[in-house]
C-alpha positions as CSV (number, residue, x, y, z in Angstrom):
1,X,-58.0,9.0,-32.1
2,X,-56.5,9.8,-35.4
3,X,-55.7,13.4,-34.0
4,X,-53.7,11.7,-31.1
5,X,-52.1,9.6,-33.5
6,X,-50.8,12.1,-35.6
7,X,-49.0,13.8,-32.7
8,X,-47.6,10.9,-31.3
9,X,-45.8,9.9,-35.0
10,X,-44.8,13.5,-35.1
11,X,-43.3,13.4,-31.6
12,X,-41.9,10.5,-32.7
13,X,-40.3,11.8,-36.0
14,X,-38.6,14.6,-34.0
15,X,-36.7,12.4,-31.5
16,X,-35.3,10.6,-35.0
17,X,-34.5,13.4,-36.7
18,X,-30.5,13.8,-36.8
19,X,-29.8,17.0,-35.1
20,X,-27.3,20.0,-36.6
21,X,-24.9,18.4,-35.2
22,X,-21.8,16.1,-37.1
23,X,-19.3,14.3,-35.8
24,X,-15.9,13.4,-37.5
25,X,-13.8,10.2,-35.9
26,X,-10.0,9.0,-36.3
27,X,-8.2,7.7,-34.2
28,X,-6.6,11.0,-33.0
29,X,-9.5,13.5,-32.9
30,X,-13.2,13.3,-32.7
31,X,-14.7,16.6,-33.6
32,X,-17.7,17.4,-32.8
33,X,-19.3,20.8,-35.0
34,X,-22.7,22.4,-34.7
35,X,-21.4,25.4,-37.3
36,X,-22.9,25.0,-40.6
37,X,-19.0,27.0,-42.4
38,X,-16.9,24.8,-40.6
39,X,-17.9,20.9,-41.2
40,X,-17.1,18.5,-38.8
41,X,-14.7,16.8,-41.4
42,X,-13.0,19.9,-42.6
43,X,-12.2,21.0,-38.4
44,X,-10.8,17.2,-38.5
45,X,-8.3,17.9,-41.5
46,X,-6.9,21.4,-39.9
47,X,-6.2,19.5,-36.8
48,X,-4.5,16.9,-38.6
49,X,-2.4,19.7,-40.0
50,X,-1.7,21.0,-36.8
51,X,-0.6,17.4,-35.4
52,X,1.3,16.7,-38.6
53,X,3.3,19.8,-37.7
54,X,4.2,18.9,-33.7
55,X,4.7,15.3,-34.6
56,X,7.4,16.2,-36.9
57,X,8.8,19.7,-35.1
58,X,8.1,18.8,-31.6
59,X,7.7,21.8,-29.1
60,X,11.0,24.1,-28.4
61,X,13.0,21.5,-25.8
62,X,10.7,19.0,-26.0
63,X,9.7,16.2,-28.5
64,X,6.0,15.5,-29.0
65,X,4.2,12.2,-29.1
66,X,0.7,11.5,-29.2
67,X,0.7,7.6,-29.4
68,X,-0.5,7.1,-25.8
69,X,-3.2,9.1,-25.9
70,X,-6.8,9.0,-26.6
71,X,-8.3,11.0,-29.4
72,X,-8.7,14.5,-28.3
73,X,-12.3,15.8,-28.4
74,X,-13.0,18.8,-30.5
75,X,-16.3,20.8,-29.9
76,X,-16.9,23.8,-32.5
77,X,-20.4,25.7,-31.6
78,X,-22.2,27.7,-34.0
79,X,-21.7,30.9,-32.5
80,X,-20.4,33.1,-29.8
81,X,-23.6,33.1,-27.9
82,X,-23.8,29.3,-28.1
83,X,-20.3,29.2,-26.9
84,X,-20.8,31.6,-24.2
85,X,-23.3,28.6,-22.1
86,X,-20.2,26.8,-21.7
87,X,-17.4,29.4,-21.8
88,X,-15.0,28.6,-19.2
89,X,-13.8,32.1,-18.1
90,X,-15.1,35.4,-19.1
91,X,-12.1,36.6,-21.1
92,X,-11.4,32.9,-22.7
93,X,-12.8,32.8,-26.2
94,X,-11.6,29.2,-26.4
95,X,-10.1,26.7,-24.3
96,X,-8.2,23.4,-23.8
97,X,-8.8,21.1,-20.5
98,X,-7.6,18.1,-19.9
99,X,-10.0,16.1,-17.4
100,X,-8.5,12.9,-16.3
101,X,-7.1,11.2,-19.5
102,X,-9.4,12.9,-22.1
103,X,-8.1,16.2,-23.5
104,X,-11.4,18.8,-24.7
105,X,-10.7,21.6,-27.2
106,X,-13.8,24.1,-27.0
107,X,-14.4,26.6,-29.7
108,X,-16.7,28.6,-31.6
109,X,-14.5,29.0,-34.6
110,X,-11.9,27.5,-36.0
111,X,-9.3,31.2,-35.6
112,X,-8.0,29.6,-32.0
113,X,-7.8,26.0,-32.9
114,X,-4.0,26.4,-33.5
115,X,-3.8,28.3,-29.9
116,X,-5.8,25.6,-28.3
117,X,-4.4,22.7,-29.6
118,X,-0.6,24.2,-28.9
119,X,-1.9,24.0,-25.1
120,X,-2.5,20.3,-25.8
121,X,1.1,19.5,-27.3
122,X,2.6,21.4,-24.3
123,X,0.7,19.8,-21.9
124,X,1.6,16.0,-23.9
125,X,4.9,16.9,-24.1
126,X,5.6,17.5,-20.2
127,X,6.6,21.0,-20.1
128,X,5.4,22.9,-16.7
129,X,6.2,26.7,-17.7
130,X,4.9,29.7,-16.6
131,X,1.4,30.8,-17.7
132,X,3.0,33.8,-20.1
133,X,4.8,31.3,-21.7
134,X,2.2,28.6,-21.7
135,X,-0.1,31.3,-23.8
136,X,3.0,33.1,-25.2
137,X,3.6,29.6,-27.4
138,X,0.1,29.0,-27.9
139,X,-0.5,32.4,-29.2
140,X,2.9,32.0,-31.3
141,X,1.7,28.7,-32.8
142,X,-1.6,30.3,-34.0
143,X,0.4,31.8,-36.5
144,X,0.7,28.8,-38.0
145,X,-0.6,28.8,-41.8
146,X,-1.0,26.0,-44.4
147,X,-0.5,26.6,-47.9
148,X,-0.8,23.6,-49.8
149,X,2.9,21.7,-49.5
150,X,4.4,24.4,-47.5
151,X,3.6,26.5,-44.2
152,X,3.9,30.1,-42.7
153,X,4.7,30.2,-39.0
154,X,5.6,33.6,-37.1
155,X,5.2,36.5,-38.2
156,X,3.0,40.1,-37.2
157,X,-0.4,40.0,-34.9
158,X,-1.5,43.0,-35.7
159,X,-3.9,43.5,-33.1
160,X,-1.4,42.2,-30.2
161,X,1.2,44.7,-31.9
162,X,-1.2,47.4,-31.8
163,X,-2.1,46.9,-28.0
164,X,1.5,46.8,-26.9
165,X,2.2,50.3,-28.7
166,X,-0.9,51.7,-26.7
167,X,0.4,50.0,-23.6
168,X,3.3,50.1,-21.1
169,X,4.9,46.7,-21.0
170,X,4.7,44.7,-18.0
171,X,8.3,44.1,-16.3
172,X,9.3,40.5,-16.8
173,X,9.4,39.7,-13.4
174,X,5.7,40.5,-13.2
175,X,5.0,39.0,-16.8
176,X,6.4,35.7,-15.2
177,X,4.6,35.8,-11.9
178,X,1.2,36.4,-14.0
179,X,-1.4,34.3,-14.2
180,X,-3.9,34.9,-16.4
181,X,-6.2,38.2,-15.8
182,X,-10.0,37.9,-15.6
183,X,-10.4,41.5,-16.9
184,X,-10.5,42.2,-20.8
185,X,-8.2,44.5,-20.7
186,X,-5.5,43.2,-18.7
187,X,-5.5,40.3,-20.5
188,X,-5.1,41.7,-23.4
189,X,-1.7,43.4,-22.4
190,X,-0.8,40.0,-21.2
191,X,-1.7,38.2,-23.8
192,X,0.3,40.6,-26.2
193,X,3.1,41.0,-23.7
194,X,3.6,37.3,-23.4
195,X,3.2,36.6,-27.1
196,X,5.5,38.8,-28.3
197,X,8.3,37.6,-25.9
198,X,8.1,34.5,-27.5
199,X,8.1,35.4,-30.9
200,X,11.7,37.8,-30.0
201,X,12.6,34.5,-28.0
202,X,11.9,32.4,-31.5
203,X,13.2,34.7,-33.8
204,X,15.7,36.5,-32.9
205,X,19.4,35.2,-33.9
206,X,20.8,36.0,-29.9
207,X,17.7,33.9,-27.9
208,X,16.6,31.3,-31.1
209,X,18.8,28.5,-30.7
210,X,19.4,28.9,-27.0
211,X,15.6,28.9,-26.6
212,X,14.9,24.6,-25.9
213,X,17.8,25.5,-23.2
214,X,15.9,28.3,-21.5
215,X,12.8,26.2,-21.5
216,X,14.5,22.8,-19.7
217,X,15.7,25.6,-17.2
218,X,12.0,26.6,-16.4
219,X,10.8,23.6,-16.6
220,X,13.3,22.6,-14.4
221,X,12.0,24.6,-11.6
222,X,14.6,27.6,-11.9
223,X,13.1,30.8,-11.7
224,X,13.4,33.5,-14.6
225,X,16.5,35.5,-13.9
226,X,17.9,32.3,-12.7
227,X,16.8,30.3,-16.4
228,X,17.7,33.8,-18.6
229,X,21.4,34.8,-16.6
230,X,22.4,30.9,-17.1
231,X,21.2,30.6,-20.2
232,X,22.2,34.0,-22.0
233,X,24.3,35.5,-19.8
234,X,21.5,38.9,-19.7
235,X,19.8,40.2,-16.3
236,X,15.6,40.4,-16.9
237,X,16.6,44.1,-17.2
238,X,18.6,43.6,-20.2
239,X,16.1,40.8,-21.8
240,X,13.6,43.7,-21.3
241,X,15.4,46.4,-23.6
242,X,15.8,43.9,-26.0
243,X,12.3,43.5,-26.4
244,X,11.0,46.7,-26.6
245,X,13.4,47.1,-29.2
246,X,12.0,44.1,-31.2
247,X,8.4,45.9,-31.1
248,X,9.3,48.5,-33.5
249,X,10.7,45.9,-37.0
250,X,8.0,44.5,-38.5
251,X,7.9,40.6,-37.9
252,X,8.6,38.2,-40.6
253,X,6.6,34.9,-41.0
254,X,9.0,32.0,-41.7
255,X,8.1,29.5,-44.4
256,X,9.0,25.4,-43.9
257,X,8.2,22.5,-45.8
258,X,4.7,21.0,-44.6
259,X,5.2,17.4,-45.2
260,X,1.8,16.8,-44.6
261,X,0.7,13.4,-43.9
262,X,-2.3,11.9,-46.5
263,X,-5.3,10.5,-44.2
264,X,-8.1,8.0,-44.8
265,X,-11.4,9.8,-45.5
266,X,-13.1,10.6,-41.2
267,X,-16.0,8.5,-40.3
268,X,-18.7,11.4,-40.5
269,X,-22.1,11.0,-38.6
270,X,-24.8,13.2,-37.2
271,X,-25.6,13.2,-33.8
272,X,-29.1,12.0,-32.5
273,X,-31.0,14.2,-29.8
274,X,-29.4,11.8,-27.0
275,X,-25.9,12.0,-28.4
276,X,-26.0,15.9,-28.6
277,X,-27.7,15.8,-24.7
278,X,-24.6,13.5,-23.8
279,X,-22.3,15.7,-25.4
280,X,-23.5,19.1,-23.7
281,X,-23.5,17.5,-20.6
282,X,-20.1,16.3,-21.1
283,X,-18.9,20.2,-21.7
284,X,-21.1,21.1,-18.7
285,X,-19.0,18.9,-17.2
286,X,-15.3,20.2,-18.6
287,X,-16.4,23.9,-18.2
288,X,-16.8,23.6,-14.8
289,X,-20.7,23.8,-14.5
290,X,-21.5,20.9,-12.0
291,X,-25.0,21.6,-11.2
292,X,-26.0,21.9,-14.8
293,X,-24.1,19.0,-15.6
294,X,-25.5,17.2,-13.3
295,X,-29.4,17.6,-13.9
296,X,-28.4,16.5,-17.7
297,X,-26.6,13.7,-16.8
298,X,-29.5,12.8,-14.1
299,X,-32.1,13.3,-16.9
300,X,-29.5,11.0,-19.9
301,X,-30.0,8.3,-16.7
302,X,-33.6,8.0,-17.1
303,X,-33.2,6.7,-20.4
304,X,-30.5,4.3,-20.0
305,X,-29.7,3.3,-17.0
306,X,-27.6,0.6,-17.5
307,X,-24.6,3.4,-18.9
308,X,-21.8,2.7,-17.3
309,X,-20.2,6.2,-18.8
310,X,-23.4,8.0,-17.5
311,X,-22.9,6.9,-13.8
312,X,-19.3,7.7,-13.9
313,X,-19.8,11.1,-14.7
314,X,-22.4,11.7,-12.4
315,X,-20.1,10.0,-10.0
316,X,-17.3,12.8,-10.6
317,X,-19.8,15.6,-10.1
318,X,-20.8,14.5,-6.7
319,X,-16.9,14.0,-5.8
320,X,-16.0,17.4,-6.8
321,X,-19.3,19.2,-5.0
322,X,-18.6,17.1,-2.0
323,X,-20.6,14.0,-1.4
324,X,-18.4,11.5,-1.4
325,X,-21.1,8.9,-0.8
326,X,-23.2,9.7,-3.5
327,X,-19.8,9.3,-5.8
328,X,-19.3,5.8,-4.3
329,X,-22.5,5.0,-5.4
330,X,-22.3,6.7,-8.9
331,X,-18.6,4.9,-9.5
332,X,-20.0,1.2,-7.9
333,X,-22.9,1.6,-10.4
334,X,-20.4,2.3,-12.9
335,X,-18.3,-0.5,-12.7
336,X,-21.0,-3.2,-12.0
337,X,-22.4,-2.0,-15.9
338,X,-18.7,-3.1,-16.9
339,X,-17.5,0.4,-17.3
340,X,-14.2,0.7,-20.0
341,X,-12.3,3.5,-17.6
342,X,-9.8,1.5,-15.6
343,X,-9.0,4.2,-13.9
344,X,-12.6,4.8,-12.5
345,X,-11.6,1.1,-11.5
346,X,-8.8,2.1,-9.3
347,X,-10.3,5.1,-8.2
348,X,-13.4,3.5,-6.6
349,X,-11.3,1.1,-5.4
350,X,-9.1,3.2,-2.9
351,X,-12.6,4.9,-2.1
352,X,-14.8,1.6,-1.4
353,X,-15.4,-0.4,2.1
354,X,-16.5,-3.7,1.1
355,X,-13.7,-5.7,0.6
356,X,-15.4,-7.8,-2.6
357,X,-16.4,-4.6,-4.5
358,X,-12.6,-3.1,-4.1
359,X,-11.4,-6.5,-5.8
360,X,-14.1,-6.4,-8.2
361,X,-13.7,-3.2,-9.0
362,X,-9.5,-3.8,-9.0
363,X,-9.6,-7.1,-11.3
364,X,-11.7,-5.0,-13.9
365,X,-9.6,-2.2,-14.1
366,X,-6.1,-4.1,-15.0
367,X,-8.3,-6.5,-17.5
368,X,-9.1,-3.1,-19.5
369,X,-5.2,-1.8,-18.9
370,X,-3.0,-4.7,-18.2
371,X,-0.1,-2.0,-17.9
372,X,-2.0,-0.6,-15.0
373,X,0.9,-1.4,-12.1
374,X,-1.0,1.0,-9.4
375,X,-4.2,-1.1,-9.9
376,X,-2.2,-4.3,-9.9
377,X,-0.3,-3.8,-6.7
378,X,-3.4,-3.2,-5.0
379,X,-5.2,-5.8,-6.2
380,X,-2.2,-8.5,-5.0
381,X,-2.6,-6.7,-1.6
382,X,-6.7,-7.5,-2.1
383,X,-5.7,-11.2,-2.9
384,X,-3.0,-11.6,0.0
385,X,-5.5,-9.8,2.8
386,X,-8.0,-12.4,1.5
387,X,-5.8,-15.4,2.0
388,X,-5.4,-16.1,-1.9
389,X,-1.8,-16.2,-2.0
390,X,-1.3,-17.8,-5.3
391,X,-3.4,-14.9,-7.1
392,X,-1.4,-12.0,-5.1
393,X,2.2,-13.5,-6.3
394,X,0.7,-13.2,-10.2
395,X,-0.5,-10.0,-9.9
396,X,2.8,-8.9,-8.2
397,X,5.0,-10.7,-10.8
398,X,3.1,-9.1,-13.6
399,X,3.9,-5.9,-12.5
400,X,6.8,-4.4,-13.9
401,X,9.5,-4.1,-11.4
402,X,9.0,-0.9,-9.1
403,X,11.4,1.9,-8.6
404,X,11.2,4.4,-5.7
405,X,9.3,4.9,-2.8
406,X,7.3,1.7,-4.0
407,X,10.2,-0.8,-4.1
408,X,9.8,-1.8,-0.5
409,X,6.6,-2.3,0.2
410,X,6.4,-4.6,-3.1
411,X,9.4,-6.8,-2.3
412,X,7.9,-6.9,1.6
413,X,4.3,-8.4,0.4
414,X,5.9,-10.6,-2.7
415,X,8.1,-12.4,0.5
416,X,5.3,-12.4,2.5
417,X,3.0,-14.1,-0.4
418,X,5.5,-16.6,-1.1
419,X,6.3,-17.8,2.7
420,X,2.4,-18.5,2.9
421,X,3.3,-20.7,-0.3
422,X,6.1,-22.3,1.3
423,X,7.8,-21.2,-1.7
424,X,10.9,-20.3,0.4
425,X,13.7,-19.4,-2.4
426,X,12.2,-17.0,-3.6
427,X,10.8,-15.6,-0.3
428,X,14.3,-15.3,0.2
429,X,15.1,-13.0,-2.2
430,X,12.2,-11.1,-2.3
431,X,13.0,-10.3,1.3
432,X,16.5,-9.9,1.0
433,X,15.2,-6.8,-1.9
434,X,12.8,-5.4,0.7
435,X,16.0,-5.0,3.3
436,X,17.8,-3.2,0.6
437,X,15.2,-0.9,-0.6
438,X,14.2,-0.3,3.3
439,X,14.7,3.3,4.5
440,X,14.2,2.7,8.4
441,X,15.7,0.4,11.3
442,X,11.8,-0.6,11.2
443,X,11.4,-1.3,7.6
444,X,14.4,-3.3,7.8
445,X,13.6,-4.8,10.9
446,X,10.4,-6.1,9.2
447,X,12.2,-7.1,6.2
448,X,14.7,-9.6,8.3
449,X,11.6,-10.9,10.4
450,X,10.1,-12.4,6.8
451,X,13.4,-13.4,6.0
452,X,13.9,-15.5,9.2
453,X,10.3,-16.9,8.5
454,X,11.6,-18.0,4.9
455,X,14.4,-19.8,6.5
456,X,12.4,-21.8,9.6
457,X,9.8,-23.8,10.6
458,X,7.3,-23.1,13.0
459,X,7.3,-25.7,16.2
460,X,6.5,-25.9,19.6
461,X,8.7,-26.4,22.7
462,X,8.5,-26.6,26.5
463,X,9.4,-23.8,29.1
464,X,9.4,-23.0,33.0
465,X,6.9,-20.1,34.3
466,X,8.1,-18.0,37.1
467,X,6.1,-20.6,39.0
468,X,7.9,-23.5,38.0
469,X,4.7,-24.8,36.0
470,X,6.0,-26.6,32.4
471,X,3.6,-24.7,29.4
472,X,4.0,-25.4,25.7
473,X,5.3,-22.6,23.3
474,X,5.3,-21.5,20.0
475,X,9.2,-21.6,18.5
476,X,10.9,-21.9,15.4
477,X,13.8,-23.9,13.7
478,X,15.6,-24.0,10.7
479,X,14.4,-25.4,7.6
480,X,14.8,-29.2,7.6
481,X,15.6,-29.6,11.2
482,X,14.7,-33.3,12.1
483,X,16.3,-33.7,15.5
484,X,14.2,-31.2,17.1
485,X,14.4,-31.4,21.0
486,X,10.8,-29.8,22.1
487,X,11.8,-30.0,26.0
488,X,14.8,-27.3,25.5
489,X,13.7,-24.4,27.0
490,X,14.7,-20.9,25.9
491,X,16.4,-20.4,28.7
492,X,18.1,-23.9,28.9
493,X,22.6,-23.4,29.1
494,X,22.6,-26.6,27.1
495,X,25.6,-29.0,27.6
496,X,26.0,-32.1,25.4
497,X,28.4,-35.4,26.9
498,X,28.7,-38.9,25.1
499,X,29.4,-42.0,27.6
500,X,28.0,-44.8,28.6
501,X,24.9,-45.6,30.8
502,X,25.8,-47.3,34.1
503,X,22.8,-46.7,36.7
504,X,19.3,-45.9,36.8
505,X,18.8,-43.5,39.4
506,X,15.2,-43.9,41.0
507,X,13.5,-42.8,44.5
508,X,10.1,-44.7,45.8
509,X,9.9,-46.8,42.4
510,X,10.3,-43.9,40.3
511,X,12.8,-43.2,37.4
512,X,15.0,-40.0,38.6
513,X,17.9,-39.5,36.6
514,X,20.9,-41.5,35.0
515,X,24.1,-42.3,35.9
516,X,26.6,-41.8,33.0
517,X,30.4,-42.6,32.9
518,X,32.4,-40.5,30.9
519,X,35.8,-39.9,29.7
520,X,35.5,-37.1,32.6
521,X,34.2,-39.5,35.4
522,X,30.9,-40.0,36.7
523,X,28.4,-37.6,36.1
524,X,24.7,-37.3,37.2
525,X,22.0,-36.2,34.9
526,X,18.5,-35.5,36.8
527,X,15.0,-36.2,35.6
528,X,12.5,-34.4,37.2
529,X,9.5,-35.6,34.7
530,X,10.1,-38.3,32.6
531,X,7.7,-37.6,30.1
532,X,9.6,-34.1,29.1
533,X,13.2,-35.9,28.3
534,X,13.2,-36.6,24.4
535,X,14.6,-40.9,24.3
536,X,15.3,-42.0,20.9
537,X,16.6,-45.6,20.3
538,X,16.0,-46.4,24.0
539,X,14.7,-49.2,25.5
540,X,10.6,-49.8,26.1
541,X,11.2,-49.7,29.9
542,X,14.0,-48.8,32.2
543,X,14.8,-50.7,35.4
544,X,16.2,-48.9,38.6
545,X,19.8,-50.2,39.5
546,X,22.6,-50.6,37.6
547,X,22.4,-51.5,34.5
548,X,24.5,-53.3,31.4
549,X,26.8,-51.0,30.0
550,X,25.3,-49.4,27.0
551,X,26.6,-46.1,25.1
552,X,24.8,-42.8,25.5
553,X,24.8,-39.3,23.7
554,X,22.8,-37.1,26.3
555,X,21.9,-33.2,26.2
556,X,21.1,-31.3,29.7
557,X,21.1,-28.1,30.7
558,X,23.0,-26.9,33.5
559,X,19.7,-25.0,36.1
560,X,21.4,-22.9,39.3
561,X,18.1,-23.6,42.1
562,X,18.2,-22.8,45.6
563,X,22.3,-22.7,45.5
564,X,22.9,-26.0,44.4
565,X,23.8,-26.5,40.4
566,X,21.6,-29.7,38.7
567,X,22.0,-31.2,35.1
568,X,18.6,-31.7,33.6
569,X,18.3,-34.3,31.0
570,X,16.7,-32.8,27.8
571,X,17.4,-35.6,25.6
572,X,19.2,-39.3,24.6
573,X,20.4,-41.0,22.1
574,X,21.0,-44.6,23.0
575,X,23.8,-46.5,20.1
């Protein structure tokens, strides 16, 4: 008993016992460091450096800013074999991936963290360039060198110097149509190549200023000779003379003042044995390993099942290997836990069926993001489909207003929230907004039809079938009509004559029409039923024969049957 005891308290003790593993948190980076040179706190204060830097130089034709973002996740490992488990390609050493909102740096030493995190500041800062660029500026920025109050930046790599001696360089309209190699050695060349067009493109007196020019050009979608001819007035041909020129000075590192920024002390922690698991299955995750990411996360679930992160992740993994019902499952488990990723929210909302978890899932994601328009609009759609009119007009409203292809279809469901309010004003408008941002006879079409809902009433009236059999019909009338006439039919030519009543017209004791004098002369005005005329101020009963004088406004409409032309009274208005 003792025996079993003592290895239960030691199995125990283990599972406590903090790992190798530190982590240091700000609110801009949380580096995570299993290397026993390079502290988890020390990684943080070079990256601060290297944001420090960007914050206050920006990228070349493009400002940087970081104040959106969450804090970038750092990984160090403790070797190159450790690293290896994880590395994302064979010839990348290090890497940067963004994976939804959350932006992973993965290293085994600290030597690329000023490549890496360059990929990060281009990617924050919008530019879309061509991959040799995209590494050429990463591998330029790894120059970078702190020296108390000042820096180094630029400068010789000897070992990408010394491969483009030994090589032939690429022509530029390869270089740009290059991604990166998988093979060692060609990425090497490119790599070198790529880096050292940058630094000629950064150094140089003829291409340094112009340089944030040439980069809105790419980025702008023009292609290189396009960018390089408008830009600098030189053919790819001539750009590539120039360059191998620039391989044979040695390069000179530029020195500018640091201003570096004095931090608070990191929040520094080790990592138990289910934070490390949690952490390598998160990198399983970023490096592209899905099935081994998967079993850990599977395993992490055991224990705590109630993580909404957990589920989430697991929920990802079976979208990107192809069961998208598995996901559903993973991402509804995820937001019933009351998971903090809004944008989990919204995407198991587009994906779910049941019309109370889409709302659920909708209303949770703009209470962690109120910003969060996308989710918004769709959950004001949820509210209107559901008949909750009053909750779709706030969610619309607290949307900011939308520009492009979205403008219609927002203005169209605002008016059509608001009608089913009876708030007609501003059903109105709203409608009026959807015509205008309409970009087909249809759309337009659709708008008006809400529009003229906005500015009637909904009534009923009587008509004729083709077999002469009165029916009751939907119809509608302006806003605030009180003398509605329900026996108009649609058809009806209506005529309208003020007189005076002389005769009641009747055949076998029953009423048949009126006999009206006008300023015209006599005129006859039928009554085929006398419950379908509309009488208002008449008297209770009407007695066949002439009758005392009494003045009369009276609608009928003119009816062609059988060759002979009738007046049919609609309606009368006795004085």
């Amino acid at each position: 008993m003792k025996r079993y005891f003592a290895i239960l308290l030691a199995s125990t003790l283990a599972a406590q016992t903090p790992s190798a593993w530190t982590v240091a948190r700000n609110s801009h980076f949380e580096v995570y460091s299993h290397s026993a040179g390079q502290s988890a706190a020390t990684a943080l204060q070079w990256f601060e450096n290297l944001r420090s830097f960007f914050l206050q130089n920006g990228m070349p034709g493009a400002a940087f800013d970081d104040s959106a973002q969450p804090p970038v996740s750092v990984v160090i490992f403790q070797s190159q074999k450790e690293y290896d488990e994880y590395r994302l390609r064979p010839v990348a050493d290090a890497y940067y991936v963004a994976l939804g909102k959350k932006n992973f740096i993965v290293l085994s030493t600290l030597a690329t963290a000023s490549h890496e995190y360059a990929h990060y500041v281009l990617q924050s800062s919008g530019l879309k360039l061509a991959p040799c660029l995209n590494e050429g500026l990463a591998e330029f920025f790894s120059s970078l060198r702190f020296n108390g109050k000042e820096l180094e930046i630029g400068g010789d790599l000897p070992a990408r110097t010394q491969v483009l001696r030994k090589n032939k360089l690429l022509p530029l309209a390869e270089l740009f149509d290059l991604r990166s190699p998988d093979s060692r050695k060609d990425a090497e060349l490119f790599y070198s190549e790529s880096w050292a067009l940058v630094n000629m493109l950064t150094s140089s007196n003829s291409y340094a200023a112009l340089l944030p020019q040439l980069l809105t050009k790419l980025n702008s979608g023009a292609n290189a000779s396009q960018a390089f001819s408008a830009v600098y007035a030189k053919s790819l041909h001539q750009v590539e003379q120039d360059l191998q020129m620039s391989l044979h000075p040695k390069w000179m590192a530029r020195t500018v003042p640091a201003r570096l920024v004095e931090l608070e002390p990191p929040t520094v922690s080790y990592l138990s044995a289910r934070e490390v698991n949690n952490l390598l299955a998160r990198i399983s995750l970023v490096s592209g390993r899905l099935q081994q990411a998967r079993v850990r996360y599977e395993q992490i679930l055991i224990d705590t099942p109630g993580d909404p992160d957990i589920a989430a992740a697991l929920g990802d993994i079976a979208e990107r290997q192809g069961n998208h019902k598995a996901a559903l499952e993973y991402w509804g488990r995820a937001v019933e836990n009351k998971t903090t990723d809004a944008e989990l929210c919204y995407r198991f909302a587009l994906s779910a069926e049941a019309s109370q978890s889409i709302r659920q899932a909708l209303e949770r994601a703009v209470n962690l993001d109120p910003g969060f328009d996308d989710a918004r609009y769709k959950l004001g759609l949820a509210y209107s489909q559901a008949g909750e009119f009053k909750l779709a007009v706030a969610q619309l409203k607290a949307m900011r207003l939308p520009t492009g292809a979205r403008r219609y279809g927002y203005w169209l469901a605002l008016a059509a929230a608001l009608n089913e309010l009876d708030e007609r004003q501003g059903a109105i408008e709203a409608a009026q907004k959807a015509a205008a941002a309409a970009t087909t006879d249809e759309e337009r079409g659709d708008a008006r039809r809400l529009m003229y809902m906005a500015q009637t009433d909904l009534t009923v009236q009587f008509s004729t079938d083709s077999a002469g059999h009165s029916q009751m019909i939907t119809a509608r009338v302006p806003h605030g009509t009180n003398n509605w006439n329900p026996f108009v039919e649609p058809s009806d030519r209506m005529q309208h004559v003020t007189g005076k009543l002389t005769e009641v017209l009747c055949s076998a004791g029953k009423l048949t029409g009126f006999l009206m004098h006008t300023s015209d002369g006599q005129i006859t005005l039928d009554v085929p039923d006398p419950m379908h005329v509309l009488i208002r101020n008449g008297p209770g009963e009407f007695y066949c024969g002439p009758t005392p004088e009494r003045p009369i406004q009276a609608d009928y409409a003119v009816v062609n049957a059988s060759g002979a032309t009738a007046n049919i009274l609609r309606g009368a208005t006795f004085q």
